[in-house]
N, C-alpha and C positions, 0 to 999 in steps of 0.2 A: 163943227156944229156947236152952236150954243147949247143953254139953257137946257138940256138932257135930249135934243134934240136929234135924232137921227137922221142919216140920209136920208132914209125911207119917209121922214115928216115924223114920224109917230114920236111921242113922248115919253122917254123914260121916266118910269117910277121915284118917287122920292127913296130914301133908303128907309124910314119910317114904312112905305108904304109896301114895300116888299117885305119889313120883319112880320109887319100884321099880317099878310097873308101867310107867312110862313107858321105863324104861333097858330091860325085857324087851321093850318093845313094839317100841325102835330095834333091838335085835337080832336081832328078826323081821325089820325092814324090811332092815337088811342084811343077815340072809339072802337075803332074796326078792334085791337088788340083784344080791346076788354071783350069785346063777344063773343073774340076764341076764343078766350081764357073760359071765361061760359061755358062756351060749348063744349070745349076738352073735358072741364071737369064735370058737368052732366054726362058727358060720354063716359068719364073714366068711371064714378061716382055709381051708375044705371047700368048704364052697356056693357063693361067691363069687370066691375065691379073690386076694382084694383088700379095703382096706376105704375103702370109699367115702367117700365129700363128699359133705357136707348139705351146703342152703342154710339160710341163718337160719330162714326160716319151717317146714321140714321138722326138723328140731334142735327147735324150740319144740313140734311135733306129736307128735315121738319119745317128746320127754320126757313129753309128757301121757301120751300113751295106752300108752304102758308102765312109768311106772313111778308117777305122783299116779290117775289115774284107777285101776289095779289095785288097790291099797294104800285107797283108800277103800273099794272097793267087797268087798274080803278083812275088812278091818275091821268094814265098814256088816255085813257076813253076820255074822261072827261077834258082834255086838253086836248084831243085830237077832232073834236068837233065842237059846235056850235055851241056855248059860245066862247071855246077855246082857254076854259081856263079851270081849274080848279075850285074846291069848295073856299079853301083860302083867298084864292084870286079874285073869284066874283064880289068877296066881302070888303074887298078892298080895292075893289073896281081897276081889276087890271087884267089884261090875258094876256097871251102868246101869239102873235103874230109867226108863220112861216112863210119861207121862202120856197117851198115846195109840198110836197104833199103831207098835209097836217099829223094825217093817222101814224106813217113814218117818221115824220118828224118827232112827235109828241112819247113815240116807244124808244127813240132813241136821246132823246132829251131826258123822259124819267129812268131809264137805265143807267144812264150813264150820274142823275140826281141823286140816286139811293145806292148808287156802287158803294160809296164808304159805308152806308148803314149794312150792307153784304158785309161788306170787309170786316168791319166792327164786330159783326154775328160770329164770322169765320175763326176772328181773334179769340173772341172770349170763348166760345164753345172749345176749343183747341186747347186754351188755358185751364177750363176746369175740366176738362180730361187731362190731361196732362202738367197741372201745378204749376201752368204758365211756366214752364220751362225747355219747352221746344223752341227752336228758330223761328219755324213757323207761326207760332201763336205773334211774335216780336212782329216778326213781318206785316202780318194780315193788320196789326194794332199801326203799324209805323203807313203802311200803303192807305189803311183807312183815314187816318187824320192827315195825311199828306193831302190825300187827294181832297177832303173837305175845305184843308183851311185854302187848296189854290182852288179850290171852287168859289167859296167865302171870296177870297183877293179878288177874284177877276170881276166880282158883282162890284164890287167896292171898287176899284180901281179902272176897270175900263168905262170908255167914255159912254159906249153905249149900254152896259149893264149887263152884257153876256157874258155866260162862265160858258165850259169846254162841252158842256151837254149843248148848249145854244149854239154853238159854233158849228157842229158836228151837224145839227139838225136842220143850221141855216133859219134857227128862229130867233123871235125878241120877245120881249116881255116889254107891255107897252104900257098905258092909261087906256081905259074902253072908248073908244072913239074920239079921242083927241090927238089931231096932228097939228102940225104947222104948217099953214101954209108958201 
């Protein structure tokens, strides 16, 4: 196939036009961040009226379940239906096409999109309990950016523009209604 052209007809994104959604998409996420941040410390600040000590393992739990498991599962919604794309993506007129069923598709495409920002979480929280001197913290910091930059490479480098989340989910990232005929 030419000109970013797919079997499917549909049209691959410029790489411009994937970075733009991607910079809209981080300033989604920090949004979402900053309103926890809000809210923690109105809760800690009112409710609390202290703010507390984790332990390592409750820090690693925090992290998940409020701010990588959200952020998938905000994303997976909005990519797994109509009109298939992200706050990023709409802004730069592109979504996701699947090969099967979108809502599936779209939890196992952002899971597998925000593994390294897990990883990343796992690393560092690991390191400052621990002075970044465990295996573990090296690990979670080496599997994070491992997995990012052959995420990064497969966009850049395959012909149709899907990384391993794409693959798995049997979807694409297209232009909004533009194929070739």
């Amino acid at each position: 196939m030419t000109n970013g052209q797919s079997e499917s007809g549909l049209i691959r994104p410029s790489t411009l036009s994937r970075i733009k959604a991607l910079f809209f998409d981080w300033l989604f996420i920090c949004g979402y961040l900053i309103l926890l941040l809000i809210l923690n410390l109105i809760t800690f600040a009112v409710v609390l009226d202290t703010f507390p000590e984790y332990t390592h393992m409750e820090s690693q739990l925090i992290s998940t379940f409020t701010s990588v498991i959200p952020i998938i599962l905000i994303f997976s919604f909005m990519e797994g239906k109509a009109p298939f794309a992200s706050w990023g993506k709409r802004r730069s007129g592109i979504k996701v096409h699947y090969g099967g069923s979108p809502i599936t598709g779209a939890i196992i495409r952002n899971t597998i999109k925000f593994l390294p920002w897990q990883l990343g979480h796992m690393s560092t929280i690991d390191g400052i309990y621990h002075d970044y001197t465990t295996p573990s913290s090296m690990l979670f910091l080496a599997l994070s950016l491992g997995l990012f930059l052959v995420l990064i490479f497969m966009v850049l480098a395959r012909e149709d523009g899907r990384h391993l989340g794409d693959l798995l989910a049997r979807s694409r990232v297209a232009h909004y209604g533009k194929t070739l005929e």
